[in-house]
C-alpha positions as CSV (number, residue, x, y, z in Angstrom):
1,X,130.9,97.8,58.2
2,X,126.9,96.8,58.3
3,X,124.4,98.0,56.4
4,X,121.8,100.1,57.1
5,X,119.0,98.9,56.4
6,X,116.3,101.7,53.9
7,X,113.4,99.3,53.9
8,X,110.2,101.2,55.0
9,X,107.4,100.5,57.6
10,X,105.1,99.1,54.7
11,X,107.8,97.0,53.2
12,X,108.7,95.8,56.3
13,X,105.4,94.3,57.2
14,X,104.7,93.4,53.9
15,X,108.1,91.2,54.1
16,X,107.2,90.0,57.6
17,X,104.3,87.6,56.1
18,X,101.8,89.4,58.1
19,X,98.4,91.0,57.0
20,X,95.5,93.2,57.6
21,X,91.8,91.5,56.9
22,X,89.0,94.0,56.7
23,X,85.7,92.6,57.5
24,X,83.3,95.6,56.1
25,X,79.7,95.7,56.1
26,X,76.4,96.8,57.9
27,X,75.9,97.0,61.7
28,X,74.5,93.1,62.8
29,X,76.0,91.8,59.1
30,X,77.6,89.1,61.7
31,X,81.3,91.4,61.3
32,X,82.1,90.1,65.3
33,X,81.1,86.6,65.1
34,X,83.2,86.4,61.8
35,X,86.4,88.1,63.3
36,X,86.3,85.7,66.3
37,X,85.3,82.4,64.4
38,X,88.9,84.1,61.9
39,X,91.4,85.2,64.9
40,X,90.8,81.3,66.3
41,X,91.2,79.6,63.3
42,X,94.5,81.8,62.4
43,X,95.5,81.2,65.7
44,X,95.4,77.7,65.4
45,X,97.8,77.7,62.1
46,X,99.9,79.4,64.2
47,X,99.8,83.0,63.9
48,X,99.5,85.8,66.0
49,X,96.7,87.8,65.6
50,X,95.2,91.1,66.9
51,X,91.1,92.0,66.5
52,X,90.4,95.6,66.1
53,X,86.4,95.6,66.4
54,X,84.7,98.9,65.7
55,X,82.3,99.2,68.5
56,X,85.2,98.7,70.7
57,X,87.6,101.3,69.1
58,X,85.1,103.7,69.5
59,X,85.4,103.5,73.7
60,X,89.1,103.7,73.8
61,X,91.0,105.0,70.5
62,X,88.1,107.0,69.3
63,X,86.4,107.7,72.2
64,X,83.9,111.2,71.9
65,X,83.2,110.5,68.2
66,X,79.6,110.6,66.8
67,X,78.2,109.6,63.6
68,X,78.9,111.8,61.0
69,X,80.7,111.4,58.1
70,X,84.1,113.7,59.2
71,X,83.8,111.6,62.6
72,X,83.4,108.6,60.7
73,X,86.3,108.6,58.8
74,X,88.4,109.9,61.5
75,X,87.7,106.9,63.6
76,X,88.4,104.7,60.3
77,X,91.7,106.4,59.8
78,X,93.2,105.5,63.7
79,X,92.0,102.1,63.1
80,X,93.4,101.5,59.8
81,X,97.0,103.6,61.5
82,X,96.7,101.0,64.3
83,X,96.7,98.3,61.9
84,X,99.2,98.8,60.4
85,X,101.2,99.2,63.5
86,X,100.0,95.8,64.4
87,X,100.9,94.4,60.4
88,X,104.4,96.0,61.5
89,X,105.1,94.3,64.5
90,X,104.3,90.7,62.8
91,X,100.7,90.1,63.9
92,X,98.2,89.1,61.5
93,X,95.2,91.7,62.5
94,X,91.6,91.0,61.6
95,X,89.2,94.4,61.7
96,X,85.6,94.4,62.2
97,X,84.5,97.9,61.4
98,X,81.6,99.2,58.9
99,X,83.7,101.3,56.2
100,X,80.4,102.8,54.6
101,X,82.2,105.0,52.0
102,X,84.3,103.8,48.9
103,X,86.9,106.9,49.5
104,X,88.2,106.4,53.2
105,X,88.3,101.8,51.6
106,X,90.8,103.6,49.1
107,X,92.1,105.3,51.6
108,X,92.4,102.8,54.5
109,X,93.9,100.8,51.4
110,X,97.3,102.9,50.9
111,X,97.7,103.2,54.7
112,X,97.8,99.7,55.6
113,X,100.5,98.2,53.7
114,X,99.2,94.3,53.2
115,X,95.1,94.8,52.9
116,X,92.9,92.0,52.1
117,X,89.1,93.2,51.7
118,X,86.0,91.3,52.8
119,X,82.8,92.2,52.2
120,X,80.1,90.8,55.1
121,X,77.0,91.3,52.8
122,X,74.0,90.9,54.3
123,X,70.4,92.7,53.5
124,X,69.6,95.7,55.5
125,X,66.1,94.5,56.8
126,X,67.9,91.3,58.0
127,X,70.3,93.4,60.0
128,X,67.6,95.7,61.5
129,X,65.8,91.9,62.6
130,X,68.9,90.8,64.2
131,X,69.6,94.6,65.8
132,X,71.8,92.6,68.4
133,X,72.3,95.9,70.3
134,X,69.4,97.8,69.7
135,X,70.7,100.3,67.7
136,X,68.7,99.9,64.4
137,X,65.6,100.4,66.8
138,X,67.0,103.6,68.2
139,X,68.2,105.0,64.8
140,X,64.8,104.4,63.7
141,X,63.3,106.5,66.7
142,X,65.9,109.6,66.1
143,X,67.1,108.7,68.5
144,X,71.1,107.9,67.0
145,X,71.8,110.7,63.8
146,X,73.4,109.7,61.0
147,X,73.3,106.2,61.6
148,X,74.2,103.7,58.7
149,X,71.9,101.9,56.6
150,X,69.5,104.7,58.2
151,X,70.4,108.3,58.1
152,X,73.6,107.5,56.5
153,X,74.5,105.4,52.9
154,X,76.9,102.4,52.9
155,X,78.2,102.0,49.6
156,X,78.5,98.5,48.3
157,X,82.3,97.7,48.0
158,X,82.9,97.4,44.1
159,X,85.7,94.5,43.9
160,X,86.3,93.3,47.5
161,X,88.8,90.7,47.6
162,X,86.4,88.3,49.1
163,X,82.6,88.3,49.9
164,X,80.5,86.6,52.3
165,X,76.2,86.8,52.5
166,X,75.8,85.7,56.2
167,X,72.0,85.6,55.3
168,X,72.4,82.4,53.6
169,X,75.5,81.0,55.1
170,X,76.5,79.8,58.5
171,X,79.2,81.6,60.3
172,X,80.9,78.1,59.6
173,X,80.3,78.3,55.8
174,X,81.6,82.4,56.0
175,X,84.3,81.3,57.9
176,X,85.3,78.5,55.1
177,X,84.8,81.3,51.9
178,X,87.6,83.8,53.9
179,X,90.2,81.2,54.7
180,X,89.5,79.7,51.2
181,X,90.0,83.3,49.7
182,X,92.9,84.2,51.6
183,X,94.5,81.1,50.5
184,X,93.8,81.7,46.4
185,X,95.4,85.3,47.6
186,X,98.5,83.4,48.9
187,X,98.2,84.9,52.4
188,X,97.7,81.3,53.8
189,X,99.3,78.1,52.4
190,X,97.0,75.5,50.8
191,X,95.0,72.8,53.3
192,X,96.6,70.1,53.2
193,X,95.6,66.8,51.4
194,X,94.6,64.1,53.1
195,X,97.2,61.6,53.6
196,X,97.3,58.4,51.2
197,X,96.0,55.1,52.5
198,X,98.4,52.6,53.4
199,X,98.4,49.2,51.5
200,X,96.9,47.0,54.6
201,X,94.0,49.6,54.0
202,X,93.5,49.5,50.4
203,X,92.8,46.0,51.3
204,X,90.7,45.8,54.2
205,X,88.7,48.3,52.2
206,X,88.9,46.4,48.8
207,X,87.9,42.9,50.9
208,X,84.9,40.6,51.1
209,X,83.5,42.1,54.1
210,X,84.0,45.7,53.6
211,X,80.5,46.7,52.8
């Protein structure tokens, strides 16, 4: 007679060598570029991966939600249940979405069963100079409520699992500290050495004319 199988959801993607990276920080903190530059370079090692980006989510899954705190963390809670859905069915999902508040990061946490935590720090007045969609300038103006950085906090995360300052980095550089943290957290398997040289090259490098 076969077993039925008891394992859970969360154990099952946790089992399933899937994951959930969080990209967290300010509007403009370079959360996009970062999840793009991640999804292909995941991709390439051969996973399948899924990019839940905020501004998106909030025309189709959490479409009619404003700016306040309750609507906030309302839209943070469908992405983080979609996530997990994704983490489920084996794909390796990368979200790009502010998080302002430590309590709905705790949250977000237990829902999603494999959660790795990066913070995309970068200095509020460099955001509002980059202001890529103009929101910074109409936040400033009234003219968005509630708005983070602005009318609304975003508190610091206290022990994200890996931190980025796109101020003084290249996306390249960002891109490098994430894969390099999410292989000391064992998601990813080390980068290979380079292979050894071959005799015949030792000496042709080792040889009278090889400088």
């Amino acid at each position: 007679m076969p077993k039925v199988s008891k394992e859970t959801p969360e154990a099952a993607a946790t089992a399933n060598g899937a994951f959930c990276i969080w990209l967290m920080g300010l509007s403009a903190s370079g959360k996009t570029t970062l999840a793009r530059l991640l999804g292909e370079a995941l991709q390439e090692r051969g996973f399948t991966i899924a990019i839940l980006d905020g501004d998106i989510v909030r025309t189709t899954l959490s479409k009619g939600l404003g700016f306040s705190q309750q609507d906030r963390e309302t839209n943070l809670r469908r992405i983080a249940m979609k996530a997990q859905e994704l983490v489920g069915q084996h794909i390796v999902t990368i979200v790009a979405a502010i998080c302002p508040y430590q309590a709905i990061r705790q949250e977000v946490r237990s829902i999603i069963a494999d959660f790795v935590e990066v913070y995309v720090n970068c200095p509020l007045e460099v955001c509002i100079s980059r202001d890529p969609k103009g929101l910074y300038r109409k936040a400033l103006a009234g003219e968005i409520l509630h708005f983070t950085g602005i009318g609304d906090v975003f508190e610091a995360p206290v022990r994200p699992d890996v931190e980025v300052q796109t101020h003084t980095e290249t996306p390249e550089e960002s891109l490098g500290r994430i894969l390099a943290g999410l292989q000391g957290l064992r998601r990813l398997p080390p980068a290979p050495l380079a292979p050894p040289k071959n005799k015949d090259q030792e000496e042709k490098c080792s040889g009278p004319n090889s400088l």
